[in-house]
C-alpha positions, -999 to 999 in steps of 0.1 A, spaced: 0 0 0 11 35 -7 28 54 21 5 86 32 15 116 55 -10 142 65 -16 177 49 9 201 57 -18 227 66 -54 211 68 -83 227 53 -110 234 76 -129 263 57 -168 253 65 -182 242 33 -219 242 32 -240 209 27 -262 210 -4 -297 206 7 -308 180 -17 -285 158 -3 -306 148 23 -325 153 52 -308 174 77 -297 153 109 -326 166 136 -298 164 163 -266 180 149 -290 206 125 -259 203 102 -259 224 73 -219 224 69 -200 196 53 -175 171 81 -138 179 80 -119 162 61 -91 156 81 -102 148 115 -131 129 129 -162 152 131 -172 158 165 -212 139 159 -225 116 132 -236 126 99 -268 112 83 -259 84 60 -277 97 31 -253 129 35 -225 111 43 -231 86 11 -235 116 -13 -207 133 0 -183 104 -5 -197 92 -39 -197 129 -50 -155 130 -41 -152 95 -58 -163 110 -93 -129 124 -99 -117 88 -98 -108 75 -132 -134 50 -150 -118 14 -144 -135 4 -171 -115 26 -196 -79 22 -176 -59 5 -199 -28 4 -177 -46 -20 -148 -39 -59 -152 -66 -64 -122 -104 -70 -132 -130 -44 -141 -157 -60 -149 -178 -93 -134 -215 -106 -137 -240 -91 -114 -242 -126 -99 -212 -129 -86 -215 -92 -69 -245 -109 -53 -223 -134 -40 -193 -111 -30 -219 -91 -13 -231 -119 5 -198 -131 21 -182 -97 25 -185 -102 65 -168 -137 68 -134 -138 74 -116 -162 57 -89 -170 82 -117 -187 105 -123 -217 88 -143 -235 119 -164 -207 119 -170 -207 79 -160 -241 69 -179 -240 35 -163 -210 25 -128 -226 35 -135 -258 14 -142 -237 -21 -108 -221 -12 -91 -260 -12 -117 -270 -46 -101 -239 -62 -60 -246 -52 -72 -283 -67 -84 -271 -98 -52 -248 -102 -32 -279 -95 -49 -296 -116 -48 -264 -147 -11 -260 -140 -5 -301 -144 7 -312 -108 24 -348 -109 -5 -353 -84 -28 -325 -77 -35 -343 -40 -1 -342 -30 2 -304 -41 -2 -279 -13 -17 -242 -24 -36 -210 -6 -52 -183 -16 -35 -145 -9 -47 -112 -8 -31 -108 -45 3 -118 -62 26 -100 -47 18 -118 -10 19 -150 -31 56 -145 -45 66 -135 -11 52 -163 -1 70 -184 -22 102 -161 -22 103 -173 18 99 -211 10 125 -211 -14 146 -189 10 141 -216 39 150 -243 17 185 -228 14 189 -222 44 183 -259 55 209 -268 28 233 -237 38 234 -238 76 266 -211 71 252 -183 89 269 -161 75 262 -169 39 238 -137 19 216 -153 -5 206 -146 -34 178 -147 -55 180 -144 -99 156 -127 -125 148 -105 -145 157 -66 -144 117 -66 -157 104 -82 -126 73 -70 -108 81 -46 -79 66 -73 -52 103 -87 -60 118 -62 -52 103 -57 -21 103 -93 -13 148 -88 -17 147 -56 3 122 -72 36 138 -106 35 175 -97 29 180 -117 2 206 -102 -28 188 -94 -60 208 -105 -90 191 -88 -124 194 -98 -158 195 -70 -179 177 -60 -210 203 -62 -238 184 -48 -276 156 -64 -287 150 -89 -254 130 -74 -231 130 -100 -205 151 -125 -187 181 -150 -209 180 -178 -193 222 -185 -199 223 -153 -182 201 -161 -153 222 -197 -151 257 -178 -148 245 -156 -118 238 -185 -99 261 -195 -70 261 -221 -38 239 -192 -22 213 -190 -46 179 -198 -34 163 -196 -67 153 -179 -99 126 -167 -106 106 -169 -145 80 -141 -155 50 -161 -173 41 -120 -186 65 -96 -185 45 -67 -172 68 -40 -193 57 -58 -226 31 -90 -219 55 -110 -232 63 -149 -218 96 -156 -207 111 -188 -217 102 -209 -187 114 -245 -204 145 -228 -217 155 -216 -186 150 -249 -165 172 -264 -192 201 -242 -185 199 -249 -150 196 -284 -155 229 -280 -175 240 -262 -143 233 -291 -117 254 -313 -146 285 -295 -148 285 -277 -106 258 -299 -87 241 -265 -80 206 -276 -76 185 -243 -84 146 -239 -79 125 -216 -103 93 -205 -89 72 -192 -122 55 -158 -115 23 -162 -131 3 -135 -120 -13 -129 -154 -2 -155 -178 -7 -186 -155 -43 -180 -166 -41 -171 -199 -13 -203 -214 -33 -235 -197 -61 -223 -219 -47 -210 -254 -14 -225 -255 -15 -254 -242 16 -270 -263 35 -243 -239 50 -263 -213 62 -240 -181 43 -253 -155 52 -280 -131 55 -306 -158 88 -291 -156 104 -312 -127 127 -279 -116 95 -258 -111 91 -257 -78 62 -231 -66 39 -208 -92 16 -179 -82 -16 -164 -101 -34 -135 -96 -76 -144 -94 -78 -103 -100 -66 -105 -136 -70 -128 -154 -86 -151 -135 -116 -125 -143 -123 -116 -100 -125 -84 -87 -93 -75 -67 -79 -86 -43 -70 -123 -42 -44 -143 -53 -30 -180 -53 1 -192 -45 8 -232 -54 37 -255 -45 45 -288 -62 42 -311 -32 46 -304 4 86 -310 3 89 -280 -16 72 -258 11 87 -259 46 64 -268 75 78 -248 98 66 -218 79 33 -230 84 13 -220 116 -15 -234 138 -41 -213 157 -66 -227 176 -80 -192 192 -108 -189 165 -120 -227 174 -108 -258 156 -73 -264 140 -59 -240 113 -24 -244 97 -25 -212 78 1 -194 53 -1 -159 50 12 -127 57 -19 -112 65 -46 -124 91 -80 -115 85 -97 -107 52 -128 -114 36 -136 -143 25 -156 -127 -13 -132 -127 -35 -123 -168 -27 -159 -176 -31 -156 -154 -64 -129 -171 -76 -152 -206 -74 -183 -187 -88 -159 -181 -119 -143 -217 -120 -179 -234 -118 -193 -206 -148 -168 -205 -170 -151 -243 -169 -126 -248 -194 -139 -241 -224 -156 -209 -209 -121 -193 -202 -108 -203 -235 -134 -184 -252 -127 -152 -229 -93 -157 -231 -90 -160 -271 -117 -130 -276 -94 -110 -250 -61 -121 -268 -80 -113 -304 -92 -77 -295 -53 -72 -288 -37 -84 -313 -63 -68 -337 -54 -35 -319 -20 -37 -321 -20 -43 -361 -46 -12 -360 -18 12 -341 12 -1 -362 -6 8 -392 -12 45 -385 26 46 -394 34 67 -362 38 39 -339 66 8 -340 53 -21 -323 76 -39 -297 46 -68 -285 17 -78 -304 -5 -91 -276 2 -127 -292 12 -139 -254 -3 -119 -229 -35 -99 -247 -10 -71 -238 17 -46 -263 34 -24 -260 50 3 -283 67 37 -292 73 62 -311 84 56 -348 121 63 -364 111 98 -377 86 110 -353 104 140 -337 71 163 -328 66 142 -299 69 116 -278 52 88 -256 41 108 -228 27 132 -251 6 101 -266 -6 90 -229 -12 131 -215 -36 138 -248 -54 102 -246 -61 110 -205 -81 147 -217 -102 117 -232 -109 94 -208 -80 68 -212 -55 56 -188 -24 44 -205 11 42 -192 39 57 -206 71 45 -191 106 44 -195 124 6 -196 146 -5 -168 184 -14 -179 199 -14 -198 172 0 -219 168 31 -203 168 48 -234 136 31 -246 99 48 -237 68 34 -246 32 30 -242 12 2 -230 -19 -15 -236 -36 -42 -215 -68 -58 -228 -89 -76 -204 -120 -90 -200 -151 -62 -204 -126 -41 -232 -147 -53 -254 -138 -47 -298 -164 -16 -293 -141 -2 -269 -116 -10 -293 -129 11 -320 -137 42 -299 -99 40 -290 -85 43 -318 -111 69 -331 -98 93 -303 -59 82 -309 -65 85 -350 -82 120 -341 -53 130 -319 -29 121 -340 -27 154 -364 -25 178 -334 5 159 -319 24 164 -355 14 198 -357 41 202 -323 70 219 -328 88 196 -300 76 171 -274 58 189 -246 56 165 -223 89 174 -203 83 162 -164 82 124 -174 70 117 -136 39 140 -142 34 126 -174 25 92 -162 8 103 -128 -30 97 -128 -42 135 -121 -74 148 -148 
């Protein structure tokens, strides 16, 4: 969550409540809007205090047109019903809410079962508030594991990847200690080489880590390939390196529309995988899965038992309570869709974006770096030529119409590469499509008309302000 500090100098100037926002409260007889940054000193009427928080919450953005969000926007009024109706059970107390805790095991069987376990009993799985508690999750497990082989105390581990790793990685290195080793970006390869990955290994690494959807570019990394060079590893050192796959978004998009793909554990090295059930495993945010193999590959000791809510419950997790909607959301979408249900939103997805992407490229303006023929996500910039502006220029003009999209700068070593990013989910539907790229063709002459690019503060530039 984003760190927040108070205002430097609050603003209390009495604002006046508009009177058709409700019946005044008969007690308080207030006619002046609450502070905003202190408790008021009595209640407000809930029809004031709804108006006056929905009225605020109109400067948000429309999720439904922010193409720079991987999570879910859009789910059937059925499973809102549902959501709504398990809102107040917290999932952590499975005595209390047993039914609730079994869809959550029928749903890590399925996923064992979609990502090809050697047995889906023996595999062990949760669910997480999201993907990034899922990877640290995992990130721990592999980090215990090493330390059980390594007792040397005063050994650093290590952990490799990609330089285009998710920032939960990140995090996970800087909270746990652990040394982050990044493969660069080097030309045209955007994401992890896995000879690369296998020559920053050492006695001390405790894994590596493969991005099933780069989020810079929605493109797979090369999760077979890289096991391979590892295996070649163990051959020639006797190094024996896990890879945990981060599949926050393609984990749910490869079982279903390419399934020759192998990544998952049919490859013996894989250890752990994580999804995200808020992308696209089509559930509102926030809840996430983290699997392992079998239960060798997860510690127990990192499991714990409570008994203080009634019964016996060996729970993973960095957080405690939390409801218990999204989990049953997840099962609402499993039972729906099946299969063959997720293969159809999933091709229809990845065909709006690839149809997209050929739809940019040939306005002539744009050079495409993805296509959205792996994740139904691409990515591109500015063409050799195009000197009137830039990137940012492209994502300040789209915002004045509605649209969210990124502009961004790549890590190293392509720092010198900007582009724009577009993420197609479920609910962008090819309507959407087509009122895109009727504002972006429309755009298009004023931004050539520019005697330079304008868009100077690249920080302001991709900051979500209207």
């Amino acid at each position: 969550m984003p760190l927040h500090q108070g205002p430097a100098k609050p603003d209390e100037r009495s604002l006046s409540v508009n009177p058709f926002y409700g019946e005044a409260d008969p007690v308080s007889g207030m006619t002046e809007a609450p502070p905003k940054h202190r408790l008021p000193d009595g209640p407000t009427p809930p029809s004031t205090a709804y108006q006056l928080v929905h009225d605020e919450l109109m400067l948000d953005g429309n999720s439904r047109l922010n193409l720079a969000t991987f999570v879910t926007t859009w789910m059937e009024p059925q499973a809102g019903v549902l959501m709504a109706e398990c809102r107040d059970k917290n999932m952590i107390d499975k005595d209390e809410y047993p039914r609730t805790a079994e869809l959550e095991r029928r749903c890590v069987a399925m996923l064992a079962d979609l990502w090809n376990a050697p047995d889906p009993s023996a595999a062990v799985g949760c669910s997480t508030t999201g993907s990034s508690e899922a990877c640290m999750l995992a990130g721990m497990a592999l980090k215990r594991r090493w330390r059980t082989r390594n007792p040397d105390a005063t050994a650093r581990p290590n952990l490799v990847m990609g330089v285009n790793v998710q920032v939960c990685w990140d995090k996970f290195c800087n909270f746990w200690e652990v040394e982050a080793r990044l493969v660069p970006m080097e030309g045209d390869r955007f994401h992890l080489d896995p000879q690369a990955a296998a020559e920053l290994c050492d006695e001390n690494t405790i894994g590596v880590v493969g991005i099933l959807g780069s989020t810079f570019d929605g493109s797979y990394e090369p999760i077979a390939d890289l096991c391979a060079a590892l295996d070649s590893l163990q051959e020639r050192t006797g190094l024996d390196i896990p890879v945990h796959v981060d599949g926050a978004s393609g984990a749910m998009i490869a079982p279903f529309l390419d399934e020759d793909l192998v990544w998952d554990f049919r490859l013996p090295r894989v250890a752990s995988i994580n999804t995200s059930g808020h992308k696209y495993g089509l559930v509102y945010p926030g809840v996430g899965w983290a699997l392992w193999r079998d239960r060798d590959a997860l510690p127990e000791e990192l499991v714990f038992r409570v008994n203080y809510l009634g019964g016996d419950m060996p729970t993973f997790a960095l957080n405690f309570s939390r409801p218990g909607a999204q989990v049953v959301a997840q099962y609402y979408t499993f039972l729906r869709l099946g299969r063959s249900g997720y293969r159809a939103v999933q091709r229809s997805t990845r065909e709006i974006a690839r149809g997209l992407a050929d739809r940019v490229e040939a306005l002539g303006d744009f050079r495409l770096l993805t296509r959205g023929d792996e994740l139904p996500v691409f990515a591109f910039t500015t063409a050799p030529g195009v000197e009137a502006y830039d990137v940012f220029d492209v994502s300040r003009r789209l915002r004045e119409h509605g649209w969210l999209v990124p502009a961004y700068t790549f890590p190293p070593n392509r720092e010198d590469l900007s582009v724009v990013r577009i993420v197609c989910r479920n609910g962008f539907s090819s309507d959407l499509a087509d009122l895109f790229m009727d504002d972006l063709t429309r755009l298009l002459p004023e931004l050539r008309r520019q005697p330079h690019p304008l868009t100077r503060d690249k920080e302001a530039a991709t900051g979500f302000h209207h």
